[in-house]
C-alpha positions in Angstrom: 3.1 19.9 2.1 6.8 19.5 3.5 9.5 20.6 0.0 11.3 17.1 0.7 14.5 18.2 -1.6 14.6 21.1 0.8 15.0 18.9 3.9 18.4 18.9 5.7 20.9 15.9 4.9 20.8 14.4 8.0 17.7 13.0 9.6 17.1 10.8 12.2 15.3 7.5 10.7 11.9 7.6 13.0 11.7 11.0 11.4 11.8 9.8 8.0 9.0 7.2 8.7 6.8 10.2 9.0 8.1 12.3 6.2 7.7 8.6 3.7 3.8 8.7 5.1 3.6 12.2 3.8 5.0 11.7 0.8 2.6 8.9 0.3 -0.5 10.4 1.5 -0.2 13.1 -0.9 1.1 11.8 -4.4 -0.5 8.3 -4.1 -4.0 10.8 -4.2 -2.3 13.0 -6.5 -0.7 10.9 -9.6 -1.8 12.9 -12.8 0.7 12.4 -15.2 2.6 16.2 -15.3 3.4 15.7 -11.5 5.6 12.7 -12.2 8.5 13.9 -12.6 8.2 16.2 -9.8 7.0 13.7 -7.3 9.7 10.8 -8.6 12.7 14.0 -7.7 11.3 14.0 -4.3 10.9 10.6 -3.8 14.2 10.3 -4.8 15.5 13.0 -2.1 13.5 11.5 0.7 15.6 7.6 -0.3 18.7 9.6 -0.4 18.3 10.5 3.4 17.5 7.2 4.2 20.0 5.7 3.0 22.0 8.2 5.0 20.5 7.2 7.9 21.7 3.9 7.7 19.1 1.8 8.6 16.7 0.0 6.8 13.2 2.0 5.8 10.3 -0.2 7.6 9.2 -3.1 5.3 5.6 -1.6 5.5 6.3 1.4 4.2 8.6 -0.2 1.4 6.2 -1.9 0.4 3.9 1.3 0.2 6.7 2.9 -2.2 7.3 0.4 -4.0 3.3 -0.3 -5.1 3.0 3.7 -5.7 6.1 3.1 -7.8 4.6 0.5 -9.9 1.5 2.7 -10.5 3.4 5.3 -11.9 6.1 3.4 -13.4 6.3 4.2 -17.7 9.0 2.0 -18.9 9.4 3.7 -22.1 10.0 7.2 -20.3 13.8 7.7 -19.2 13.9 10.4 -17.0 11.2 8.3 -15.2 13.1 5.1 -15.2 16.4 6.8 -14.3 14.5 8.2 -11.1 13.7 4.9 -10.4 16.3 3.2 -10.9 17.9 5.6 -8.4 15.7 5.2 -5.5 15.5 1.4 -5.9 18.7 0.9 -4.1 18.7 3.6 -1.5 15.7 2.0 0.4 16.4 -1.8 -1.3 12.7 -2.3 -3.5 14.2 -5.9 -4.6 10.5 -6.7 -5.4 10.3 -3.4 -8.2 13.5 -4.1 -9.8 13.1 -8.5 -10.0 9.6 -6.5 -11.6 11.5 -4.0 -13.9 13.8 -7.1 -14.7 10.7 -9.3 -15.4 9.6 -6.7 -18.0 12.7 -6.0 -19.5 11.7 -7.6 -23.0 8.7 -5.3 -23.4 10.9 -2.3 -23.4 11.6 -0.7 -26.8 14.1 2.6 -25.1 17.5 1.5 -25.9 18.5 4.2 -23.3 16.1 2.4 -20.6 17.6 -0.7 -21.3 20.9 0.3 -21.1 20.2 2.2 -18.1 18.5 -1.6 -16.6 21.7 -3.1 -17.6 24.1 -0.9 -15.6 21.5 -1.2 -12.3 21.6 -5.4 -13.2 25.7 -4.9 -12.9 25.7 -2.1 -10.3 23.1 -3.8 -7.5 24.1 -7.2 -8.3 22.5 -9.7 -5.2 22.4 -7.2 -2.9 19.5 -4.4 -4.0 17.4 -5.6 -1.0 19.6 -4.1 1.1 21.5 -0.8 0.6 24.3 -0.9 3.0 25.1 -4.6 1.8 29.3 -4.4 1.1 29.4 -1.5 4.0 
């Protein structure tokens, strides 16, 4: 299994196709809850070098990502929702956060909702595409 936060900062986008299926294969079969964390900090380094890439992750596999997003998704858990919240943009899940938004009043973690409320301000229109403003 490839250490994704150990991956160099440039890659080419066809190569992080492959690297997003690997990802996928292995933590949408392997979701127990004390991997979490761990698996949302290298999600969150394989979006980074997309969005370095500069060009938009293939709608297929967003839509992978965001679905093994939502199954893992605990709104009441920060670090979680931080992790989120981070990735969101870098490959433009519009669909997760209008979802996240859509649950907001369900929320009880002040922090979480404060955290929502800076992405709502932050992303604005544009969270379904990352280099929207470039």
């Amino acid at each position: 299994m490839t250490k994704f936060h150990e991956l160099p900062d440039s890659i080419e986008c066809h190569r992080m196709k492959v690297y997003f299926e690997e990802y996928l294969s292995y933590y949408c079969n392997n979701t127990n809850s004390a991997n979490v964390n761990y698996a949302l900090s290298e999600l969150f380094e394989l979006a980074d070098r997309q969005w370095h890439t500069y060009e938009l992750l293939e709608e297929s596999v967003k839509e992978k990502v965001g679905k093994y997003l939502k199954s893992v998704i605990d709104f009441e858990d920060e670090e979680i929702m931080d992790y989120i919240l981070c990735i969101i943009p870098r490959i433009g899940l519009s669909s997760l956060f209008s979802y996240i938004l859509q649950n907001k009043s369900f929320i009880h973690n002040q922090a979480v909702l404060s955290n929502i409320a800076e992405a709502e301000n932050e992303y604005g229109d544009s969270v379904d595409n990352p280099y929207s403003g470039m």
